[in-house]
N, C-alpha and C positions, 0 to 999 in steps of 0.2 A: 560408375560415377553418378546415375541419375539419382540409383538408388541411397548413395551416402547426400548428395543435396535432401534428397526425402528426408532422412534424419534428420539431418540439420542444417533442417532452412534456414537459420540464426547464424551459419558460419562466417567468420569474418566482422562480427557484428560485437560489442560492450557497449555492458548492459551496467547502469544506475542504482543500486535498490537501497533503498532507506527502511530501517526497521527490520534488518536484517540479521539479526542473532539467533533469532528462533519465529515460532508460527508460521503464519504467512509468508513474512520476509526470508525466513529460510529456506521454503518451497518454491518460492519463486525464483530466488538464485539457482537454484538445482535443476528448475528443468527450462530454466534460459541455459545454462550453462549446457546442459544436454541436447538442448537444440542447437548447441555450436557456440554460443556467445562465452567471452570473457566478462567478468566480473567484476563491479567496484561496488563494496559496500559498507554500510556506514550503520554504528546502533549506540546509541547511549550506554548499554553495557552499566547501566546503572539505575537506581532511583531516579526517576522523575515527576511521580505528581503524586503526593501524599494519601491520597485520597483514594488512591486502587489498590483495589480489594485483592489482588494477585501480585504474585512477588515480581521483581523487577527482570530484567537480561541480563546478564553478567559476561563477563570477558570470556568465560570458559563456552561459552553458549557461541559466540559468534567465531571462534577459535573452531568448533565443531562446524559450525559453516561452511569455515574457510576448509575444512580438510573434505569435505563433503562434496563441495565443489571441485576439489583436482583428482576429485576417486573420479569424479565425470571426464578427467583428461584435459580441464581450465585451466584458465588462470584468473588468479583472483585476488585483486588489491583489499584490505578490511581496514578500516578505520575504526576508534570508539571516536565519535563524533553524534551531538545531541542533534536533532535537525532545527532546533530552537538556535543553533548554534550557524548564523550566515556566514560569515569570515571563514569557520572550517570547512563548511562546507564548499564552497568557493575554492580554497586550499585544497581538497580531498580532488574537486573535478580538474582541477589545474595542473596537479601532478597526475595523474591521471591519463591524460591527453598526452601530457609528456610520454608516460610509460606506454600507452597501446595506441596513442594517436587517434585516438576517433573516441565517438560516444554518440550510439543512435540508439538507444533505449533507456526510457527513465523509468521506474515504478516508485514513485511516492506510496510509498504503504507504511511506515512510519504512523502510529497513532497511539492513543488511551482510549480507556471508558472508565468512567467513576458515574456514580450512581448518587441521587437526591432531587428533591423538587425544587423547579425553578430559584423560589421564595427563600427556600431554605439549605442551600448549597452558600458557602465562603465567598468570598468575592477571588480569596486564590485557588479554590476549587474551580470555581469559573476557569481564570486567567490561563490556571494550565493547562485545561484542556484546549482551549480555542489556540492558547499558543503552540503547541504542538499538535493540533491536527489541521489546523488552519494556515495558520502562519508560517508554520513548518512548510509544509505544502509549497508556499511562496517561498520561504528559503530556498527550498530545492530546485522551485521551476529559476529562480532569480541565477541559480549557481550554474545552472545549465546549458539553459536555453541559444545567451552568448555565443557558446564553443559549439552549440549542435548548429547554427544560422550561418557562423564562418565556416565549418566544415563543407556546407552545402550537398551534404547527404541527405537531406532531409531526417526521417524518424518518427520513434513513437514514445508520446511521453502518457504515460499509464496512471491514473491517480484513483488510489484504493480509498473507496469513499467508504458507503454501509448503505443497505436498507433502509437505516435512520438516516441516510442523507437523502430519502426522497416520502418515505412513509414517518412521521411522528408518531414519535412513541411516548406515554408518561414516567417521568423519572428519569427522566433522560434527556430533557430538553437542552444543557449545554455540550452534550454530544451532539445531538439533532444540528444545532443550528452553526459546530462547526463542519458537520459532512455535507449539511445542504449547502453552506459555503465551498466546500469542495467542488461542489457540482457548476457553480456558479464560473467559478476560476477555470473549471474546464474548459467550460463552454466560452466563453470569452477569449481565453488564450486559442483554444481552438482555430477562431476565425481569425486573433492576431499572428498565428502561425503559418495558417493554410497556404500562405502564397510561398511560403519556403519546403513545402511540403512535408513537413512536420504534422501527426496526427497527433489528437489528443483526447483521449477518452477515459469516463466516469468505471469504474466497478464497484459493483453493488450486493458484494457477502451478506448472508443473513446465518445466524449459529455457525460459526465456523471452530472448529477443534484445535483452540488456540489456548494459551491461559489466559486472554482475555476472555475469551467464548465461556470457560468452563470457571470464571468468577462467580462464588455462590453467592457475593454479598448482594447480585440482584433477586435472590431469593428474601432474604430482608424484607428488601423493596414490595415484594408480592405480597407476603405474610402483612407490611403493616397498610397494606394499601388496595387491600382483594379485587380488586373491580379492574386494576392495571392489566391484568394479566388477559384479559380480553383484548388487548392491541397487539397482544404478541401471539398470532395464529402457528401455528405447524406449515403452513404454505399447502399448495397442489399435491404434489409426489409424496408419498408414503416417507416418514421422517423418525428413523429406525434412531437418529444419534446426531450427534451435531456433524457437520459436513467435514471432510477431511481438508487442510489448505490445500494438496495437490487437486483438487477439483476446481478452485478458485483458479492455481496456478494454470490449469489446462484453457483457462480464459485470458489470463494477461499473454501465455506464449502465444496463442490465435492471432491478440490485440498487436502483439511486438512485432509481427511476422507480413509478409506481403499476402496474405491470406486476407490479410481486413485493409488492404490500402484502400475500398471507399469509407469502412469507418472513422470518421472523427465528430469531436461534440456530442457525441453519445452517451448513454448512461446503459450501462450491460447489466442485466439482474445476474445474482449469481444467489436465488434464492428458493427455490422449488418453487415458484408461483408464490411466494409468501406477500408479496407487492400489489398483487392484485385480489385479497380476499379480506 
């Protein structure tokens, strides 16, 4: 018995994840799921901001998810729902609650990257990113939060920021300053949470093995602008490839789990040292 708790310290536990068709968000379903949790997840499964350089999620992507997750022996509610989208999302956690009765793990991971300088970026190049990595963000914690305070389990709500949400980087500034906004909403809900016991902590990926990660058009970016490429180091650890999501994901199950019950309001590097060089 002690040994299957070991497994899956998560048991008994559903879990939130946004952005969850593929990359990140598909890894972290898999090994929540693995560690015991059920599943609710949600991905636009489409186009959403014109401006990236890498193709979109499709239905078939988070269908793959969803079969991915009950080869782990889950269950697993999936949604195509945009997280720009508050009402579904509201809807998605409401049935939800209905079907598994609880919800103590959130992972906002949910995001874009498009690539341009401040000056010369659209103003709806702007707006989508910020609206879905930011704003989304608050869609999710807004759709949540609610049902995890009446439950009175307390929890942990996860929100996948970036290394760009604490180090600036050129070309990048309307990513920058909606991750460093992530960090902000962290740390705030954090302490508006704390008395209900709800944690709530920052993660901080640098090159992760995503089709965001592997967008060549920030190559572009380097070529017309050579000097940029001195803000983006390799990190500490020897940096053979971009980092795999289940390396990321090995940090949000720590984060989800009673392993980290003193962390909250924190910001987790998940960057070989790339943050401090």
């Amino acid at each position: 018995m002690s040994v299957m708790a070991e497994d899956t310290p998560l048991a008994g536990k559903v879990a939130y994840v946004t952005g969850a068709a593929r990359g990140q968000g598909r890894s972290h379903c898999i090994r929540l799921a693995r560690a015991g949790a059920d599943i609710i997840a949600i991905d636009a499964c489409a186009p959403v901001a014109e401006h990236n350089g890498y193709a979109p999620a499709l239905p078939e992507d988070l269908a793959e998810t969803v079969s991915l997750v009950e080869g782990e022996g889950r269950k697993i509610r999936a949604e195509e729902v945009d997280v720009r989208d508050l009402e579904g999302q509201q809807r998605v956690v409401a049935d939800a609650i209905e079907q598994f009765g609880r919800l103590d793990i959130v992972v906002a991971n949910a995001g874009v990257l498009n690539w341009g300088r401040l000056w010369e970026i659209s103003a709806q190049q702007w707006q989508d990113v910020i609206d879905i990595n930011l704003t989304g963000v608050w869609n999710t914690i807004k759709a949540v939060v609610p049902a995890m305070i009446e439950a009175g389990n307390g929890g942990s709500i996860i929100n996948i920021s970036s290394a760009a949400g604490i180090k600036a980087v050129p070309g990048g500034g309307h990513y920058c300053a909606s991750k460093f906004g992530v960090v902000a909403l962290t740390n705030s809900l954090a302490i508006e949470l704390g008395e209900f016991g709800i944690r709530v902590n920052s993660v901080h990926p640098y090159g992760t093995d995503t089709p965001m990660g592997n967008d060549v058009s920030m190559y572009q970016m380097f070529a017309d602008h050579q000097t940029y490429i001195h803000s983006f180091s390799p990190g500490a650890l020897p940096t053979d490839s971009l980092a795999a999501p289940d390396l990321v994901s090995d940090i949000v199950v720590w984060l989800a789990g009673d392993g980290a019950s003193l962390v909250t309001a924190a910001q987790i590097p998940a960057d070989k040292g790339y943050l401090k060089i």
